[in-house]
C-alpha positions in Angstrom: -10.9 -21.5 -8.5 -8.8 -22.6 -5.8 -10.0 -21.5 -2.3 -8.1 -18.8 -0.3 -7.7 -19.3 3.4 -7.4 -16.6 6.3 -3.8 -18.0 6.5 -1.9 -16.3 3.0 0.6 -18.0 2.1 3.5 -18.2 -0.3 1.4 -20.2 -2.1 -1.3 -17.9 -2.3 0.9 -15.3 -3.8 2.4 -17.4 -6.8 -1.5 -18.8 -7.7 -1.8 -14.9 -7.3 0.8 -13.9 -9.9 -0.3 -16.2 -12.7 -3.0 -13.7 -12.6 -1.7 -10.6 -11.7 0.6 -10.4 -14.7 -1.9 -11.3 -16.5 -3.1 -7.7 -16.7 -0.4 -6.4 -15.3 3.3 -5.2 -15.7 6.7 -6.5 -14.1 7.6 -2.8 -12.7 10.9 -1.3 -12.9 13.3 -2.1 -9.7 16.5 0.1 -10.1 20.0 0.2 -8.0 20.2 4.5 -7.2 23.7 4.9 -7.0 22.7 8.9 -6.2 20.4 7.9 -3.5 22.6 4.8 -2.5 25.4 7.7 -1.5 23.4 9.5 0.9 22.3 6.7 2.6 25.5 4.5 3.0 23.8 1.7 1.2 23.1 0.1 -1.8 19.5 1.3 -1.9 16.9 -0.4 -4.7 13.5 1.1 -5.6 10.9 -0.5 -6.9 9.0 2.1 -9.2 5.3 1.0 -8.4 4.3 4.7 -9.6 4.5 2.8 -12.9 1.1 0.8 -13.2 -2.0 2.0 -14.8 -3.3 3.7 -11.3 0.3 4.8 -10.4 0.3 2.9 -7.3 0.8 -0.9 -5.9 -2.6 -1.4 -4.7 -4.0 -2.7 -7.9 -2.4 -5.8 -7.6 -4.5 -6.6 -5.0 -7.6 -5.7 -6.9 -7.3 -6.9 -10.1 -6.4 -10.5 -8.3 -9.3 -10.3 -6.0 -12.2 -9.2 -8.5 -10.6 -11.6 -11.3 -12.0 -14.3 -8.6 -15.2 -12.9 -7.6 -18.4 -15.3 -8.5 -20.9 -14.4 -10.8 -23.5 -13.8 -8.1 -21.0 -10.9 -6.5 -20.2 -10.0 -10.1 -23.8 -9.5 -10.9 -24.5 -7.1 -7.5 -21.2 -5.2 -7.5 -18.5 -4.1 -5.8 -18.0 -1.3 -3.0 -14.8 -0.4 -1.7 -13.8 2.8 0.6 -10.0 4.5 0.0 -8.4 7.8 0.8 -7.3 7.2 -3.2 -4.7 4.1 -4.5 -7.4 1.6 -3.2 -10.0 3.3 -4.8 -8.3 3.3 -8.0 -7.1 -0.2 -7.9 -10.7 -1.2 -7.0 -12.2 0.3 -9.7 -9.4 -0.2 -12.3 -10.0 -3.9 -11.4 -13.9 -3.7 -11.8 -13.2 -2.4 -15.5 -11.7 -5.1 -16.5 -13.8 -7.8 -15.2 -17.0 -6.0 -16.4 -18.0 -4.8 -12.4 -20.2 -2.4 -11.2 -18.0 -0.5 -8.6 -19.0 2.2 -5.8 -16.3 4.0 -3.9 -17.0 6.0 -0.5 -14.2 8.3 0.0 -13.8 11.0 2.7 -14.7 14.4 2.3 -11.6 16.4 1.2 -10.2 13.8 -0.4 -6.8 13.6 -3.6 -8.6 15.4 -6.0 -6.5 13.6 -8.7 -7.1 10.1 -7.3 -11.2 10.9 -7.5 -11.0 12.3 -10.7 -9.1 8.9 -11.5 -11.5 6.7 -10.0 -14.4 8.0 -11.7 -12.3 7.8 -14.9 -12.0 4.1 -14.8 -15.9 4.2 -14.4 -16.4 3.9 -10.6 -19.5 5.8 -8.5 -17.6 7.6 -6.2 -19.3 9.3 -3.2 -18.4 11.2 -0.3 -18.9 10.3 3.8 -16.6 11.7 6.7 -14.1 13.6 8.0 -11.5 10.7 7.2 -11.1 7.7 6.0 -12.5 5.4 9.1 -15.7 7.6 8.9 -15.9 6.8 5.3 -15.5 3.0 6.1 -18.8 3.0 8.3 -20.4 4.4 5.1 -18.9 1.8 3.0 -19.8 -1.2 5.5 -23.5 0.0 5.9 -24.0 0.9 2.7 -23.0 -3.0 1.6 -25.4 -4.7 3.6 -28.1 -2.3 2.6 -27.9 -2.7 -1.2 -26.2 -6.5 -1.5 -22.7 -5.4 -2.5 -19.4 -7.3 -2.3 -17.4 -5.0 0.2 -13.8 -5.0 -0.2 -11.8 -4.2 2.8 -8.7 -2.5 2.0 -6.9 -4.8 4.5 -8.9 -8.0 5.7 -9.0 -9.6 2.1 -6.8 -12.5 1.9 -6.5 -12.0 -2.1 -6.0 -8.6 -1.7 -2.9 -9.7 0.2 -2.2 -12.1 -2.1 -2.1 -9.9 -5.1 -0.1 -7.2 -3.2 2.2 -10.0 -2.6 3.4 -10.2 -6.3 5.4 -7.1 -5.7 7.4 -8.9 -2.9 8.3 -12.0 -4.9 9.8 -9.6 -7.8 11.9 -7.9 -5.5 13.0 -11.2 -4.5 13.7 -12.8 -7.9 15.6 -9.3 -8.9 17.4 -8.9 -5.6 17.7 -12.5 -4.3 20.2 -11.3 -1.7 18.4 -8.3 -0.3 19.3 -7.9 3.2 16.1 -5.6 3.8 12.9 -4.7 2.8 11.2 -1.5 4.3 7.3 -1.2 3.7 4.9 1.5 4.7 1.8 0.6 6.4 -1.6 2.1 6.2 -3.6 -0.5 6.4 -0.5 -2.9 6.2 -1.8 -5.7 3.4 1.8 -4.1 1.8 3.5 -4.9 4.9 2.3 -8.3 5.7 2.7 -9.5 2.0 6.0 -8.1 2.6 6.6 -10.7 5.3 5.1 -13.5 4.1 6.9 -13.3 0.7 10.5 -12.3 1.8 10.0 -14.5 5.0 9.2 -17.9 3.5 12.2 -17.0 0.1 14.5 -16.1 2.8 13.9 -16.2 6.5 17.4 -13.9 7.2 15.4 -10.6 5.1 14.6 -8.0 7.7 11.2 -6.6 7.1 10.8 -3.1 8.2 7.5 -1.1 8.5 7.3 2.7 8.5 3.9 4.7 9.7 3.4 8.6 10.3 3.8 9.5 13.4 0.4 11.6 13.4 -1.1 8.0 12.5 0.9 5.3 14.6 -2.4 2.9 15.0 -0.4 0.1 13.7 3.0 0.4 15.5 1.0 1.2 18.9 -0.8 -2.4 18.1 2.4 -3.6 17.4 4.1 -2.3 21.0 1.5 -3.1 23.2 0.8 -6.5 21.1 -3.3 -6.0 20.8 -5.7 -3.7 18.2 -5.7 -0.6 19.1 -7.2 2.8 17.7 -5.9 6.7 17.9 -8.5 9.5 17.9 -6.9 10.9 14.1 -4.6 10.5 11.5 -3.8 14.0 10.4 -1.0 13.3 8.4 -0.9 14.5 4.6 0.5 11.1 3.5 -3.5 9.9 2.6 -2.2 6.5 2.4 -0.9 6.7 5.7 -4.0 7.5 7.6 -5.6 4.8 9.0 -7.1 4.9 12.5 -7.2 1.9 13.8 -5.4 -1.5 13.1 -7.3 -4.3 11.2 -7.2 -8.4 12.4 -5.6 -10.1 9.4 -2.9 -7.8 8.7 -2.1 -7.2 12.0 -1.9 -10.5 13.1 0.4 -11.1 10.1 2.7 -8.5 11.4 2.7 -8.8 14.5 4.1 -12.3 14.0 6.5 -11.6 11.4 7.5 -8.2 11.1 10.9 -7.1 12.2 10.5 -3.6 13.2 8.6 -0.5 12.9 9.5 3.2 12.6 7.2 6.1 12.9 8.7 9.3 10.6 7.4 12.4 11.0 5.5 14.7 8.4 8.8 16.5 7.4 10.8 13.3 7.1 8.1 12.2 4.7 8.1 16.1 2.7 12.3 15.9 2.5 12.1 12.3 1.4 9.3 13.0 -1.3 11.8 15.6 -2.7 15.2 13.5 -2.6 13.7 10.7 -4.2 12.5 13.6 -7.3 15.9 14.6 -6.9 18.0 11.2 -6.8 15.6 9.0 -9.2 13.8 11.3 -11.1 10.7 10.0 -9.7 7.4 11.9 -8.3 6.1 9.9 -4.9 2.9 10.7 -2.7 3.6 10.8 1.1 3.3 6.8 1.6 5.4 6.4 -1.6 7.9 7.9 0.1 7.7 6.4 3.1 9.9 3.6 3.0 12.9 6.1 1.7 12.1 8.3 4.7 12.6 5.5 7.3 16.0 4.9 5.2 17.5 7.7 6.2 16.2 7.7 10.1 17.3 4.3 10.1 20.4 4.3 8.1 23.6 3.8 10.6 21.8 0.2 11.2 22.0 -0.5 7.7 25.1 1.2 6.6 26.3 -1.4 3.4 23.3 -3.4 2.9 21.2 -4.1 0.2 17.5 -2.5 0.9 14.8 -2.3 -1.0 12.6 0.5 -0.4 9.3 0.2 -2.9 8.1 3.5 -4.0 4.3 2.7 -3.7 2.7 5.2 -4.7 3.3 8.7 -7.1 -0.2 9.7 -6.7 1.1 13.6 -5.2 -0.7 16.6 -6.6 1.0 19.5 -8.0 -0.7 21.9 -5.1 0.8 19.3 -2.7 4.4 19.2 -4.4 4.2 23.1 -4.4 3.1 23.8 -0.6 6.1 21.0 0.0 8.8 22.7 -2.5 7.7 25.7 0.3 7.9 24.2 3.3 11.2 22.1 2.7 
């Protein structure tokens, strides 16, 4: 096994697709001409709603686990999500033969727990949110031996996120923009490190919630930082704080950030159902939100704008079908 450094590189993400697609498929990345039209620009979505967990996140975890040694193999795995990472940990775990455990907040996507336990993950419950639940998760590893898998500090996890990046790449070699959402942000700084080293000219654009800006205020005032919540209903949104390896990866490489607000996220949610036929959760929909707050700066480009996730329940889609 070839060694990972702290450093990803472009490198790192092409050992990672051999991999990857492996167990994985290519997903679909498709020109909307209805969407393109109401943003001014030629606006390509990457469908990542279409992998076994429904959301990009499993790269990450099926190239992490794939390289785990026995000796972690053996003691098992424990990972903490508000959902997608949950899934892609445990999805991942299946296939290598892994013992998984999951701490997730109280309150947590019904659908995405009820997914994670179906791909054979313990799942329990610990905090009001998902920092709270990462406490759980960081105790609970020392205490009983397990491998913990950050959702953001894992240089393979980066890695296999990064796979996305390089097909959007090979199918749109002349993208002029990528916008990522950011949670914990390995999406965002594979993002950079893919789209930067294939093509240094590709602006990379990062979108947060504005009820969870951890990562843009780290960003402004250029050091980690923490807010007191992250209220938004965009679960993949709602990080806390800022974490060391992603952020230092951003805040060296990323273009810009934009913060969109909880109705930006609910109309975008609904226009991308509407344009591409496509369901996505609040992060999913991220990127296509900051499209249209940011369009007059990218009026006849070529963006991409992945759809991450499509992990939305139908009592969320409902209570947003009523607010919109």
């Amino acid at each position: 096994m070839r060694m990972i450094t702290e450093k990803v590189t472009i490198e790192d993400v092409y050992e990672a697709r051999k991999i990857v697609h492996r167990y994985l498929p290519r997903t679909p990345m498709v020109l909307s001409p209805a969407l393109s039209e109401k943003l001014g620009f030629g606006a390509y979505v990457k469908y990542e709603n279409t992998l076994p967990t429904g959301a990009f996140k499993v790269r990450g975890g099926v190239n992490l686990i794939s390289q785990l040694s026995e000796e972690e193999r053996r003691r098992g795995v424990i990972a903490v999500s508000t959902g997608n990472q949950a899934q892609s940990v445990a999805y991942a775990a299946s296939l290598f033969g892994v013992k998984a455990t999951i701490g997730m907040p109280a309150g947590a996507n019904p659908d995405k727990v009820k997914a994670t336990k179906c791909f054979g993950a313990c799942v329990e419950f610990h905090g009001k949110d998902y920092d709270e639940a990462r406490l759980w998760a960081e105790k609970e590893a020392k205490r009983k031996g397990y491998r913990y898998i950050h959702s953001a500090n894992e240089p393979l996890l980066i890695a296999g996120v990064g796979t996305l990046y390089l097909e959007i790449m090979e199918e749109v070699p002349d993208v002029d923009a990528i916008i990522v959402p950011i949670g914990g942000g390995s999406g965002a700084a594979a993002a950079c490190i893919v789209a930067k080293a294939i093509n240094p000219k590709v602006k990379v654009i990062g979108v947060q919630a504005e009820k969870a800006p951890a990562v843009y205020l780290s960003w402004k005032n250029n050091r980690l930082m923490e807010t007191e919540s992250a209220d938004t209903f965009a679960e993949g949104l709602a990080t806390r704080v800022a974490f060391k390896l992603t952020f230092n990866i951003l805040n060296r490489m990323i273009d810009d950030i934009v913060l969109v607000s909880e109705e930006e996220l609910k109309k975008a949610i609904l226009t991308l159902l509407e344009t591409t036929h496509q369901l996505a959760e609040g992060a999913g929909a991220a990127a296509t939100a900051a499209a249209f707050k940011i369009r007059l700066q990218l009026q006849g480009k070529k963006v991409a704008l992945p759809l991450t996730g499509g992990n939305l329940t139908l009592e969320n889609l409902n209570k947003i079908l009523q607010d919109i």
